[in-house]
C-alpha positions in Angstrom: 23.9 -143.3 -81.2 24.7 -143.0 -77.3 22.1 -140.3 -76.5 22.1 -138.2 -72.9 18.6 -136.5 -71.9 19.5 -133.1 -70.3 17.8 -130.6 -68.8 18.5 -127.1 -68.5 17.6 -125.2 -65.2 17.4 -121.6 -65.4 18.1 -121.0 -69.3 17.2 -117.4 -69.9 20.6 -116.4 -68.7 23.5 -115.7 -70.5 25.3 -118.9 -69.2 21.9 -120.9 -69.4 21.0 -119.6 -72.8 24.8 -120.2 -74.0 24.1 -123.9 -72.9 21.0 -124.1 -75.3 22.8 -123.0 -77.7 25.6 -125.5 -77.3 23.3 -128.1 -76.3 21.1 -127.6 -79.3 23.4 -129.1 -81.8 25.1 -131.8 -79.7 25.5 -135.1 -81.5 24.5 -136.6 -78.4 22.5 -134.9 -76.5 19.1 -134.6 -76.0 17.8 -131.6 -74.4 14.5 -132.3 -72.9 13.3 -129.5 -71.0 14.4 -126.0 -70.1 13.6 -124.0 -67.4 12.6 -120.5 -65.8 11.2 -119.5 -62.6 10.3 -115.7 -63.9 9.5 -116.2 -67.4 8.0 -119.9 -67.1 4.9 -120.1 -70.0 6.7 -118.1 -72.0 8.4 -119.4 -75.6 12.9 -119.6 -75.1 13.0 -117.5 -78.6 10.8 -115.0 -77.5 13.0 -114.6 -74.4 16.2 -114.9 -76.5 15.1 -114.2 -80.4 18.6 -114.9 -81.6 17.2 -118.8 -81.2 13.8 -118.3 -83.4 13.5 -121.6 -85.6 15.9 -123.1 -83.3 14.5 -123.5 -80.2 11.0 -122.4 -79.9 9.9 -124.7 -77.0 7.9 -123.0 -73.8 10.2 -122.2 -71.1 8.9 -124.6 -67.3 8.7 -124.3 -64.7 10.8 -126.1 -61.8 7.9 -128.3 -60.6 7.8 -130.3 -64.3 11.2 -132.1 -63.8 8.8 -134.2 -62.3 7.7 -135.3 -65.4 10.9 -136.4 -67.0 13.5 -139.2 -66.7 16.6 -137.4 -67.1 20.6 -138.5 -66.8 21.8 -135.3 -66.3 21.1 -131.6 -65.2 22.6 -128.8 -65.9 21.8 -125.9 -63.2 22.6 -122.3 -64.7 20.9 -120.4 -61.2 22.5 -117.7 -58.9 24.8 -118.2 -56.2 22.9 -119.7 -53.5 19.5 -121.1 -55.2 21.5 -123.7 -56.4 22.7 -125.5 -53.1 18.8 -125.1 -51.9 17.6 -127.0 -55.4 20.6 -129.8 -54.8 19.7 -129.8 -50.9 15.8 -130.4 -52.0 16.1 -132.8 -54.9 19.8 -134.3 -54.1 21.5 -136.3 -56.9 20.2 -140.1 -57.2 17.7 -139.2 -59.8 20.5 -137.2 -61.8 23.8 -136.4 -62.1 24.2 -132.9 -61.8 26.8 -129.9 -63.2 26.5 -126.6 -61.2 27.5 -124.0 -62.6 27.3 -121.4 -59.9 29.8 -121.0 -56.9 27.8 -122.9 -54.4 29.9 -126.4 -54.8 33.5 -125.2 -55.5 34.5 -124.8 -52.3 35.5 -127.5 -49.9 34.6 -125.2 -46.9 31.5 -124.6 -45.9 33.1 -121.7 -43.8 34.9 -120.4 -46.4 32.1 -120.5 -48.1 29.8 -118.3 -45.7 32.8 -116.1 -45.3 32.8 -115.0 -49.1 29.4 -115.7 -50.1 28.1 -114.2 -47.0 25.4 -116.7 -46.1 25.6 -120.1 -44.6 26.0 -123.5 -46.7 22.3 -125.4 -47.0 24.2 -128.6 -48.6 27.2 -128.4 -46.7 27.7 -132.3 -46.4 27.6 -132.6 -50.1 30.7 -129.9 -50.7 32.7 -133.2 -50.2 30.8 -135.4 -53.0 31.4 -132.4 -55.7 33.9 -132.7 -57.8 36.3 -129.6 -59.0 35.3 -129.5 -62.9 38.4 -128.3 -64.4 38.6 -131.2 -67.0 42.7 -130.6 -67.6 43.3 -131.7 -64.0 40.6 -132.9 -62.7 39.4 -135.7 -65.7 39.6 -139.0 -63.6 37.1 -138.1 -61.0 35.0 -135.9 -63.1 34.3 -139.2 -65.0 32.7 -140.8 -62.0 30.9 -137.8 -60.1 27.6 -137.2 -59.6 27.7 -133.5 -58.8 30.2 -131.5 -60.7 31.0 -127.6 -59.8 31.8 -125.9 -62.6 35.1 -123.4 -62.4 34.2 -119.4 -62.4 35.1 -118.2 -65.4 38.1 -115.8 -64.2 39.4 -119.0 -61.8 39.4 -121.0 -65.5 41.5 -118.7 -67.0 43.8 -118.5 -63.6 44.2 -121.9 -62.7 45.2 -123.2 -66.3 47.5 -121.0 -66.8 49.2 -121.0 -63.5 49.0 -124.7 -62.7 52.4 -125.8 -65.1 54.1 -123.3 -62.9 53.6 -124.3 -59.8 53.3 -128.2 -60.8 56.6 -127.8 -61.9 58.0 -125.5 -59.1 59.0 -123.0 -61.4 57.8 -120.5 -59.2 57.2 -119.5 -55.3 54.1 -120.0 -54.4 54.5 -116.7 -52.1 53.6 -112.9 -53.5 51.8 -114.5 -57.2 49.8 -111.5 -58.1 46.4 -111.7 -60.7 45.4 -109.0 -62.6 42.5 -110.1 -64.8 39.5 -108.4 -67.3 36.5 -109.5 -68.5 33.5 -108.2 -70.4 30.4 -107.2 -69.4 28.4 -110.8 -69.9 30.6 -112.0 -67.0 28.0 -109.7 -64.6 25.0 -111.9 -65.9 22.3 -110.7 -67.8 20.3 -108.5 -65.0 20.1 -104.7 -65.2 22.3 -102.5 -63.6 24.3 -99.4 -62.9 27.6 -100.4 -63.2 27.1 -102.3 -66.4 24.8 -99.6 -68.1 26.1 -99.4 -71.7 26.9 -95.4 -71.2 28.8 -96.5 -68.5 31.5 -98.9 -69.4 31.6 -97.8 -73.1 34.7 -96.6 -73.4 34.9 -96.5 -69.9 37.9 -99.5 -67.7 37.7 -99.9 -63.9 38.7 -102.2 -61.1 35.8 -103.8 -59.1 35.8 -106.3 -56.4 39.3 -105.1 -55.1 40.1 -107.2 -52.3 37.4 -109.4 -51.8 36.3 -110.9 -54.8 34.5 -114.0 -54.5 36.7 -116.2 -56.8 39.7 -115.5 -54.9 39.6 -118.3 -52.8 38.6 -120.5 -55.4 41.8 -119.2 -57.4 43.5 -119.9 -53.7 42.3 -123.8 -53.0 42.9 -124.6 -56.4 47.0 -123.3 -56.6 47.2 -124.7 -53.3 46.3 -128.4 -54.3 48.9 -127.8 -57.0 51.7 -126.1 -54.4 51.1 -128.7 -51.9 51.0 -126.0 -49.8 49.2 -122.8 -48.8 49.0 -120.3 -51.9 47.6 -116.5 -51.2 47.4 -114.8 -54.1 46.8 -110.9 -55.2 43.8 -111.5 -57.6 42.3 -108.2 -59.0 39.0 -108.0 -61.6 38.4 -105.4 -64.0 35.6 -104.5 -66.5 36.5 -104.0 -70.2 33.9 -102.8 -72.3 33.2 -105.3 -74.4 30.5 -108.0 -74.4 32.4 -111.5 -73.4 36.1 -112.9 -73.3 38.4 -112.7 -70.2 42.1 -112.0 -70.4 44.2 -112.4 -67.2 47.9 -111.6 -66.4 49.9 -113.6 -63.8 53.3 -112.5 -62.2 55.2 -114.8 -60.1 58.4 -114.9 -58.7 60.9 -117.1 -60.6 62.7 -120.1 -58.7 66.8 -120.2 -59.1 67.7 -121.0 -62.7 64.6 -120.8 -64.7 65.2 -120.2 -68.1 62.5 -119.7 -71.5 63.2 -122.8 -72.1 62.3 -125.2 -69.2 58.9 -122.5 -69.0 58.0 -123.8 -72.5 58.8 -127.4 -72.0 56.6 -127.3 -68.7 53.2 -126.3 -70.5 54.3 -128.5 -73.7 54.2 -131.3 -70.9 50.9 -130.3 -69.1 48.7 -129.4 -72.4 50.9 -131.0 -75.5 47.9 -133.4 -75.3 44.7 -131.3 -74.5 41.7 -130.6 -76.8 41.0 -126.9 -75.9 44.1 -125.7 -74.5 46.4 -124.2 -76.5 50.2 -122.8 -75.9 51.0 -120.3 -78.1 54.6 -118.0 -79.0 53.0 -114.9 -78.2 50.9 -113.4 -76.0 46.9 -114.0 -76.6 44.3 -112.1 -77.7 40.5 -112.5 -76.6 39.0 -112.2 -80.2 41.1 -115.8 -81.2 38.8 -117.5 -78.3 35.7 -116.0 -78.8 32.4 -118.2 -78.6 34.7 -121.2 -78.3 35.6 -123.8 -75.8 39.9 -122.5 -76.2 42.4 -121.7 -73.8 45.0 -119.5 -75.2 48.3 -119.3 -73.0 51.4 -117.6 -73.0 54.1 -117.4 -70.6 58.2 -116.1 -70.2 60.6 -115.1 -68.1 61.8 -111.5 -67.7 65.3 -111.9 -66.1 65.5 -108.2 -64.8 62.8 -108.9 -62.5 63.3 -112.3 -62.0 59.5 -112.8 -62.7 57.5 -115.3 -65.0 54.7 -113.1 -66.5 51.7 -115.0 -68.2 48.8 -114.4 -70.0 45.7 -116.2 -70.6 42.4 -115.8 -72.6 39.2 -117.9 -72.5 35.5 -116.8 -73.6 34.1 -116.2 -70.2 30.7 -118.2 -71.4 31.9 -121.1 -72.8 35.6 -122.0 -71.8 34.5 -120.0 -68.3 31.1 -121.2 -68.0 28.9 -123.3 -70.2 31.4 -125.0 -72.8 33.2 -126.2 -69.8 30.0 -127.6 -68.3 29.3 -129.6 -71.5 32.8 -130.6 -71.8 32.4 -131.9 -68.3 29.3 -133.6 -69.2 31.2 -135.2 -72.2 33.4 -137.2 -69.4 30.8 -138.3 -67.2 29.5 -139.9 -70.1 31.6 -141.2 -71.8 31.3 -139.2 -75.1 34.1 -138.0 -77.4 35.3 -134.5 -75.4 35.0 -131.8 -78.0 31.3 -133.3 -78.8 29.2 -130.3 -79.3 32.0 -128.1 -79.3 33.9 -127.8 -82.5 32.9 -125.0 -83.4 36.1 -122.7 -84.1 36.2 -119.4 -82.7 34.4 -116.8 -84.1 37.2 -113.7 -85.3 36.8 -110.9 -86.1 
């Protein structure tokens, strides 16, 4: 049996420890090291007890990749450390799946302007590959560095992209109203995402400028073939993980329900993990699974399609994603590792 040796950098995370988890029980994968810059020496299941008799193995630190020959890595860091780690190390002893913003943007100006610091690897934003396996599949299989999608840009572009591939839309005025639960902050302390805070609590954050808007933006644009500005606002819903996003866009001449359906039959009658329902999606029929749920119609009295989308922001928007991407590059059945169905109620 085909195996891939993997390591895991920065895996006491949410996203890193989701990947262990995934990772763990992949028919073929072998997960050879994990690591931690702040809690290196320390066991993974005393950092993350959920994984006691699972995965007991000491957490490294960065300097013993060294010590392994590995095929791929998996980098679950912050914004920013990654492109210094990929800057340092490059990508000829491994092939490599980001999983932070520091490779989804073709622009390393761009970039600076949303990240607010300057690109250390900007002559590698060209060699990284979009990893949004539903439209990006061909040249994921090839690549050997691999940014993978933000989680609210996952649940955006898929279920946007029939629209505009199609032309059922303008591309002008599209406007994104999306929520997501707290794990999509990361696992670090603090006010905002105190549990006396958001329970029972729903705000906006990030109004106007955040950072997956032009991500959201290159992305609709590639499928416009021409330039998309979108309306793209984040809320916080008390609960621990799933996303569900809302997309209005105004309807070409002569769209009907019909030609809507037959556009996302046509883009995803063939896809593992996304699925087109009747109705509109909830995020408890996605939750700890790799799905897509999507929805969209046509309200003639505004002469809008309205859609809706759902994901689970850690797996379909973060570390499923990345080990469905991994599944591609080599050559391994897609839905390896993640069968699992969701987990409801």
């Amino acid at each position: 049996m085909k195996q891939v040796r993997v390591g895991v950098v920065g895996a006491t995370g949410y996203t890193g420890s989701e990947l262990v988890r995934i990772l763990s029980r992949h028919p073929h994968a072998r997960l050879d090291i994990i690591t931690s810059v702040s809690r290196a020496g320390e066991r993974f299941s005393d950092v993350h007890p959920a994984f006691r008799g699972i995965e007991d193995r000491t957490l490294a630190p960065l300097s013993a990749l060294s010590e392994h020959e590995l095929d791929l890595l998996l980098l679950a860091l912050p914004h920013g450390a990654s492109m210094e780690f990929v800057s340092e190390l490059g990508t000829e002893r491994f092939r490599i799946i980001d999983l932070s913003g520091d490779f989804r943007l073709r622009s390393s100006a761009v970039y600076e302007e949303w990240y607010g610091r300057a690109h250390v690897s900007a002559e590698r934003l060209s060699d990284a590959v979009y990893g949004l396996p539903e439209l990006n599949r061909a040249d994921i299989r090839s690549a050997r560095l691999v940014a993978n999608p933000g989680c609210y840009p996952t649940s955006v572009i898929l279920l946007a992209a029939p629209l505009l591939k199609h032309r059922l839309v303008r591309s002008e005025g599209i406007v994104i109203d999306s929520k997501s639960g707290v794990t999509g902050a990361g696992s670090a302390a603090r006010s905002g995402t105190h549990f006396p805070w958001v329970f029972g609590n729903f705000r906006a954050y990030g109004l106007l400028r955040h950072r997956h808007t032009p991500e959201i933006e290159q992305a609709l644009s590639d499928l416009a073939d021409r330039d998309v500005r979108v309306q793209f606002t984040p809320h916080l819903l008390p609960i621990d993980r799933g996303i569900l996003t809302t997309v209005y866009a105004e309807a070409v001449e002569g769209v009907t329900d019909t030609m809507i359906r037959q556009a996302y039959r046509q883009s995803y009658g063939g896809e593992t993990f996304v699925r087109v329902l009747d109705g509109p999606p909830s995020v408890k029929n996605v939750r700890a699974s790799n799905y897509c749920d999507l929805f969209a119609t046509f309200d003639s009295r505004t002469n809008r399609v309205v859609g809706v989308s759902v994901i689970d922001n850690l797996v379909k928007g973060a570390a499923g994603q990345a080990v469905q991407n991994m599944n591609i590059m080599f050559d391994l059945p897609e839905d390896a590792g993640l069968e699992q169905p969701p987990l409801c109620p």
